[in-house]
C-alpha positions as CSV (number, residue, x, y, z in Angstrom):
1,X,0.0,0.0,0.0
2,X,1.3,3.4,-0.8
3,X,2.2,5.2,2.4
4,X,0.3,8.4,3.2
5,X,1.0,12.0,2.9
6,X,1.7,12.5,6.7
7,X,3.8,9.6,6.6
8,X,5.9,10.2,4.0
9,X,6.4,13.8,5.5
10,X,7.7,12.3,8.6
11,X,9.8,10.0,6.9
12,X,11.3,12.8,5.2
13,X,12.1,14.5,7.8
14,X,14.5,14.7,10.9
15,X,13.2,14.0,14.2
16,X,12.4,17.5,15.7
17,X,14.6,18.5,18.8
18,X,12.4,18.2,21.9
19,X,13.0,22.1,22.3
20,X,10.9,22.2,19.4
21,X,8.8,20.0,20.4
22,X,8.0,20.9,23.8
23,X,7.5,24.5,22.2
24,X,5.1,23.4,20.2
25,X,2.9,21.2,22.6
26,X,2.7,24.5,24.8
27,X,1.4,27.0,22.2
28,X,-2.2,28.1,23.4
29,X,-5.2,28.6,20.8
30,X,-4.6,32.1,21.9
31,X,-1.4,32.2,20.7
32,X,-2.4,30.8,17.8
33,X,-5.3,33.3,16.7
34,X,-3.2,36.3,17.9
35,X,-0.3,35.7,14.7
36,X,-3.0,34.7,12.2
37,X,-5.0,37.9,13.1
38,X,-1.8,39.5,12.7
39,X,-1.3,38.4,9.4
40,X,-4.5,39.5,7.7
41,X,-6.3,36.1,7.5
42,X,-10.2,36.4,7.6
43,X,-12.0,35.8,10.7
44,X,-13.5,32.3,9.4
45,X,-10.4,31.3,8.9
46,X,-9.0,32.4,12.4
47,X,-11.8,30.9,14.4
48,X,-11.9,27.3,12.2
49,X,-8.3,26.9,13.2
50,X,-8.6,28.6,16.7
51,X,-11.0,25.6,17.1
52,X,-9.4,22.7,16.5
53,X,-5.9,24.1,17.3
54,X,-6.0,21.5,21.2
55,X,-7.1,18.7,19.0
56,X,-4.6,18.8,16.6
57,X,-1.7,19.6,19.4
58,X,-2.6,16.9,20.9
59,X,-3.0,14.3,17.7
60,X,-0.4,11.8,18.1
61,X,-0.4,11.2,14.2
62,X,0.0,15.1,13.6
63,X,1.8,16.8,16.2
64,X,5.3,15.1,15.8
65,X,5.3,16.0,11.8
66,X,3.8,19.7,12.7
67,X,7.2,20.2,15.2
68,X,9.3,18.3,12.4
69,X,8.0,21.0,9.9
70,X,8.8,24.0,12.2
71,X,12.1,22.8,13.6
72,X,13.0,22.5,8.9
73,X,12.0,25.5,8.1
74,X,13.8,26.9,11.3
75,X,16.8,25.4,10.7
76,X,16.5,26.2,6.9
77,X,16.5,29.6,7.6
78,X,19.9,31.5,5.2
79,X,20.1,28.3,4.4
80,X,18.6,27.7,0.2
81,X,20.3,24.9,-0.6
82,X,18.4,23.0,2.2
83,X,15.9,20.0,0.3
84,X,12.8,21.8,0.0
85,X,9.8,19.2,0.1
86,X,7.2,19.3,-2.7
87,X,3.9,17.4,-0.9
88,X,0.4,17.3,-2.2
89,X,-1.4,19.2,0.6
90,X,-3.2,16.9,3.4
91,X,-6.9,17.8,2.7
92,X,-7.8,13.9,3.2
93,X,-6.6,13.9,6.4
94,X,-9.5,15.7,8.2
95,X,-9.8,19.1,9.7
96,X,-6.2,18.9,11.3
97,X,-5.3,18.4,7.9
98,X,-6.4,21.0,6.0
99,X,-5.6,23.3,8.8
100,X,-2.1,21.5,9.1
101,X,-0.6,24.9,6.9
102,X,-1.9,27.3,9.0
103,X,-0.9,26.3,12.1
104,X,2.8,25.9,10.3
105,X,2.1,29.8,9.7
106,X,1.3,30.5,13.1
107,X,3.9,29.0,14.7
108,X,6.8,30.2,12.4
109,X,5.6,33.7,11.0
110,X,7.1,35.4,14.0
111,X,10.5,34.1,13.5
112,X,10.2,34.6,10.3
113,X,9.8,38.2,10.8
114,X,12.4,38.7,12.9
115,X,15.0,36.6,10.4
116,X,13.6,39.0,7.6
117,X,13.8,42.2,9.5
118,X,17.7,41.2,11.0
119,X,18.9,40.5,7.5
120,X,17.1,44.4,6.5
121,X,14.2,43.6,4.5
122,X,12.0,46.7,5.0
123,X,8.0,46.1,6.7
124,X,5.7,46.6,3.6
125,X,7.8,43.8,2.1
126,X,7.4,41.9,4.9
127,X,3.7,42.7,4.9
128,X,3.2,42.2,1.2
129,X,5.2,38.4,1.6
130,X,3.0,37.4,4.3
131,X,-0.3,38.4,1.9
132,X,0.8,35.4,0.0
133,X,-0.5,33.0,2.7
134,X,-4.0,35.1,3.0
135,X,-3.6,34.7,-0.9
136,X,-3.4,30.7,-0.6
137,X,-6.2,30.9,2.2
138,X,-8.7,32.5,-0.2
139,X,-7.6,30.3,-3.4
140,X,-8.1,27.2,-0.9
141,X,-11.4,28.4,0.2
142,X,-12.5,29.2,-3.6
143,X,-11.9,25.9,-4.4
144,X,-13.1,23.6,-1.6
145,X,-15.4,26.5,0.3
146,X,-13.4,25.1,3.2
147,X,-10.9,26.8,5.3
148,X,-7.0,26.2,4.7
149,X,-3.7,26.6,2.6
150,X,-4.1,25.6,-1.0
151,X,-0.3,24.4,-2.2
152,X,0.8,24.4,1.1
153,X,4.6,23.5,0.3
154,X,5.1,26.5,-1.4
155,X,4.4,28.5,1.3
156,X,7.7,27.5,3.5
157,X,9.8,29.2,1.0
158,X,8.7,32.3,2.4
159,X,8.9,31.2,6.0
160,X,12.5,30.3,5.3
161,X,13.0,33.3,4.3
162,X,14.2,32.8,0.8
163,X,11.1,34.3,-1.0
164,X,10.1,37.8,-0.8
165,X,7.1,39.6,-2.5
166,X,7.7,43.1,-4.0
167,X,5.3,44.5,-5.7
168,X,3.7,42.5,-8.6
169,X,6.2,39.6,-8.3
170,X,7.9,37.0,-6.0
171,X,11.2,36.9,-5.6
172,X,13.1,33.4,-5.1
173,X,16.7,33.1,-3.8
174,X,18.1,30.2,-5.3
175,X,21.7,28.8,-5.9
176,X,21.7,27.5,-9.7
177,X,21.8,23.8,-9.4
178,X,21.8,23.4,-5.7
179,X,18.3,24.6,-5.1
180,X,15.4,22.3,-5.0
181,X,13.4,25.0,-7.0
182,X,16.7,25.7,-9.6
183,X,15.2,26.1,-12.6
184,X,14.7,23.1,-15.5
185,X,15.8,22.8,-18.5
186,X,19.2,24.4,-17.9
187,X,22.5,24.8,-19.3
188,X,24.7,22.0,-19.5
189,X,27.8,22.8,-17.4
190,X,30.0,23.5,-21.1
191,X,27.2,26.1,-21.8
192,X,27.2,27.1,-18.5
193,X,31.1,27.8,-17.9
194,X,30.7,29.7,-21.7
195,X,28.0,32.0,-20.9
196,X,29.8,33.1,-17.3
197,X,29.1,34.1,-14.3
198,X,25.5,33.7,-13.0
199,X,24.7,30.5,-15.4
200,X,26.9,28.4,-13.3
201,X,26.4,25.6,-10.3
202,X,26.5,27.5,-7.4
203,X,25.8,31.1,-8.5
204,X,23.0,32.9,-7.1
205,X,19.7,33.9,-9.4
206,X,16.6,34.9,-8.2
207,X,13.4,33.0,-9.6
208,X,10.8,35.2,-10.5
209,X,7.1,33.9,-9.9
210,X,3.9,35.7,-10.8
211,X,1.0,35.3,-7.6
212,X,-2.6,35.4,-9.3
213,X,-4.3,38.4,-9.3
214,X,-4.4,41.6,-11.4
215,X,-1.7,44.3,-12.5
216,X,0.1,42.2,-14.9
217,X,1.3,44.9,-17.2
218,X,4.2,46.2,-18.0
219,X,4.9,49.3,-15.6
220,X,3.4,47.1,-12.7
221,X,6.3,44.4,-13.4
222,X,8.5,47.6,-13.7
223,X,7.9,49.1,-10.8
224,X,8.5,45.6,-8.9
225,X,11.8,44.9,-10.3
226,X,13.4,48.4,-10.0
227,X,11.8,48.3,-6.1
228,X,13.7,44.8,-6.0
229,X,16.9,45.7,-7.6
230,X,17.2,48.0,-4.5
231,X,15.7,45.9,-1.7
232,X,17.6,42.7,-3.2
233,X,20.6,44.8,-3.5
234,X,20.8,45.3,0.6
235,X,19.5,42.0,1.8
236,X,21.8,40.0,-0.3
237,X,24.5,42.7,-2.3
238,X,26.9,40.7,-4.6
239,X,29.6,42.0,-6.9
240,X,28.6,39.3,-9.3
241,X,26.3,39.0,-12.1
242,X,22.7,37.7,-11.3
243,X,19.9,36.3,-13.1
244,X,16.4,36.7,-13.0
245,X,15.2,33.7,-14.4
246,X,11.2,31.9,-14.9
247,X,10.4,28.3,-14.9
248,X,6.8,28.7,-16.1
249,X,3.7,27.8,-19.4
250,X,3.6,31.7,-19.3
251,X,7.1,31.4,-21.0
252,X,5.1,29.0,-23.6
253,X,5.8,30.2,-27.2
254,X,2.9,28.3,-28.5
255,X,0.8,31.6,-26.7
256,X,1.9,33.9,-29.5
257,X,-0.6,31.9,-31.8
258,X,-3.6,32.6,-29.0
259,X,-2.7,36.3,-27.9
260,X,-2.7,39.5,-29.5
261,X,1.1,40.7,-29.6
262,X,0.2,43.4,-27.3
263,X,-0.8,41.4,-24.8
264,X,0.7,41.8,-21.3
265,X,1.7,37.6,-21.2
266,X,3.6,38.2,-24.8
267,X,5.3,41.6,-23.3
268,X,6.7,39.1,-20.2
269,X,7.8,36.5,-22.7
270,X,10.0,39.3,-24.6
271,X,12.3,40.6,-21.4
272,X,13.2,37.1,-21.3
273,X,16.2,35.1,-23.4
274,X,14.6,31.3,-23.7
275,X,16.5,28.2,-22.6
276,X,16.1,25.7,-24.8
277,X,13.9,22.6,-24.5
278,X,10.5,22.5,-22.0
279,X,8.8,20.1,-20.3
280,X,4.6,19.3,-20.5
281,X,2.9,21.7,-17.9
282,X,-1.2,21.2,-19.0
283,X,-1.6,20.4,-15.1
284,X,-0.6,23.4,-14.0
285,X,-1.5,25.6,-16.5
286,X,-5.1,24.4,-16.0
287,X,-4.7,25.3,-12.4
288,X,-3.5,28.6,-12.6
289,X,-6.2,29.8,-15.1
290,X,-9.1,28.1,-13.2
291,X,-8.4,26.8,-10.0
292,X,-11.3,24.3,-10.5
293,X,-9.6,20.6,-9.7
294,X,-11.6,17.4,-11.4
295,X,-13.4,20.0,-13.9
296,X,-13.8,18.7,-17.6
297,X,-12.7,21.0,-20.3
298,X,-16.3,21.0,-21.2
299,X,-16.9,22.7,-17.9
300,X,-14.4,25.7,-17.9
301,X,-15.4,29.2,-18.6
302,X,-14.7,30.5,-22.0
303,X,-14.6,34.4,-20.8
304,X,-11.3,35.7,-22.2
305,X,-9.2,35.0,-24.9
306,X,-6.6,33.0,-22.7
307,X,-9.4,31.1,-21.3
308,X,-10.1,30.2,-24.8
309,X,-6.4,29.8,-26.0
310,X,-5.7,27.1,-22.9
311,X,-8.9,24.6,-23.3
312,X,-8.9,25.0,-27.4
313,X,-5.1,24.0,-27.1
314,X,-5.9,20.5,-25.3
315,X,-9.0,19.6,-27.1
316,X,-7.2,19.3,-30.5
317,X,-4.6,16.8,-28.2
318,X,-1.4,19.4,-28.2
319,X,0.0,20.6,-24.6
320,X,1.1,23.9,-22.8
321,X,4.7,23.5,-21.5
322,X,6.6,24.9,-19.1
323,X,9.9,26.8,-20.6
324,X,12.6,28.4,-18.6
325,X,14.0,32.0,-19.6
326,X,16.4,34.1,-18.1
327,X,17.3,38.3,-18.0
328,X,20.2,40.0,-16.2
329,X,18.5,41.0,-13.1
330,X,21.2,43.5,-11.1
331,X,22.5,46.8,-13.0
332,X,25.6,46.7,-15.2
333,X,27.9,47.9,-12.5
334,X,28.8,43.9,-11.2
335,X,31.4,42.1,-12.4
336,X,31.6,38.7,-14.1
């Protein structure tokens, strides 16, 4: 039988410390509502996991793997090329599952914010990161009308501290080829060594991602990157050349033949130079545009012409992939 979700988290992970542990097993439902309030997330959401907060606690099955999550993303903390964990989120598990995320976010986001704030990362950034996880509350809810995290994983990147939201985009820290999250297809280490600095293992590029919502055009995405040329530039300066690179369908060519060339998706595509090869991304794409899992094609809104473009795509058998571009991301003045 194929092990479960929890299980194969908890076989995944070191045993937590018992200072985490312990920690953990004293944190009061109080304690608990005060950081999610803190954060922004609705009051339905604060009082569903408010409720069963004790009963999770005290679950023998999850309260080990909540205090081995907390003491990872602790530990992982300046730390990006620590294994990130990529599991599907534990909505068959019951109400401790689905609230398994938020309570993650409750019991890190404080040290999160003080990691952030000690390495200089000004407060509306901090703010505008943490919206990501009211973001996932509210996609989660649209989806199941149930309160918790959808793609829960993703949200420890920002607890580690390695993903910040400025503006209109996210911003990941990664090490090329040593991240989990490093982006695919890449260079092959000949390319790599030819192209220079910031296309090799072990130099640093930030991986841009694009959080659902509106303001995708071109002075929004603008404004972000010269706000994170400057934030990025004092929470981790470098001499060296850095990327800005996209592992994403948006980076699908096969768009052009859907979208008016003044469309603000075909503007994106352009700032970026295109690594070549992709891999098959209709899972995700589907996802992104219409968060409605199990749906037929059949049963997806036609309402815009991208709408269109993604479902008339599949339905004569072809695929959206996911393609990988890059752009220099600091100013000119670093050297190679």
């Amino acid at each position: 039988m194929t092990p479960g979700t929890l299980t194969v988290m908890a076989g995944s992970l070191p045993a937590a410390p018992p200072a985490v542990t312990e920690r953990v097993a004293r944190v009061a439902k109080d304690q608990v509502a005060d950081v999610l309030r803190q954060i922004g997330f609705e009051a339905e959401d604060c009082a569903n996991a408010v409720a069963q907060w004790h009963h999770a606690r005290d679950d023998a099955r999850f309260a080990p793997v909540l205090a081995q999550v907390v003491a990872a993303i602790e530990a992982s903390r300046g730390r990006p090329t620590d294994p990130l964990f990529i599991w599907p989120d534990l909505d068959d598990e019951g109400a401790a599952g689905r609230l398994f995320y938020l309570y993650v976010i409750a019991l890190c986001a404080p040290g999160t914010r003080a990691f952030l704030t000690l390495i200089g990362v000004p407060e509306d950034v901090i703010a505008a990161t943490f919206s990501s996880f009211i973001r996932h509350a509210a996609i989660h809810r649209d989806k199941w009308g149930t309160t918790g995290v959808d793609a829960g994983w993703w949200q420890l990147l920002a607890l580690r501290g390695e993903l910040l939201e400025i503006g209109r985009l996210q911003y990941h820290y990664l090490v090329t080829g040593e991240s989990t999250l490093s982006p695919w297809p890449w260079y092959d280490d000949a390319e790599a060594s030819e192209l220079g600095a910031g296309f090799r293992r072990g130099d640093v590029q930030f991986g841009l991602h694009v959080p659902h919502g509106p303001g995708f055009d071109q002075a929004h995405l603008d404004a972000s990157l010269e706000r994170a040329r400057q934030v990025l530039g004092d929470v981790w300066p470098t001499d060296r050349r850095r990327l800005a690179t996209c592992m994403s369908w948006l980076l699908d060519d096969h768009l052009g033949e859907y979208l008016d060339q003044s469309s603000n998706i075909l503007a994106f595509q352009r700032r970026f130079t295109m690594v070549p090869g992709g891999y098959d991304d209709d899972a995700d794409t589907l996802e992104f545009i219409f968060r409605r899992p199990g749906a037929q094609l059949d049963d997806l809104p036609q309402n815009t012409t991208l709408e269109r473009a993604v479902v008339g795509r599949l339905r004569t058998g072809h695929h959206w992939r996911a393609r990988t571009g890059w752009f220099d991301f600091d100013s000119p003045h670093v050297s190679s």
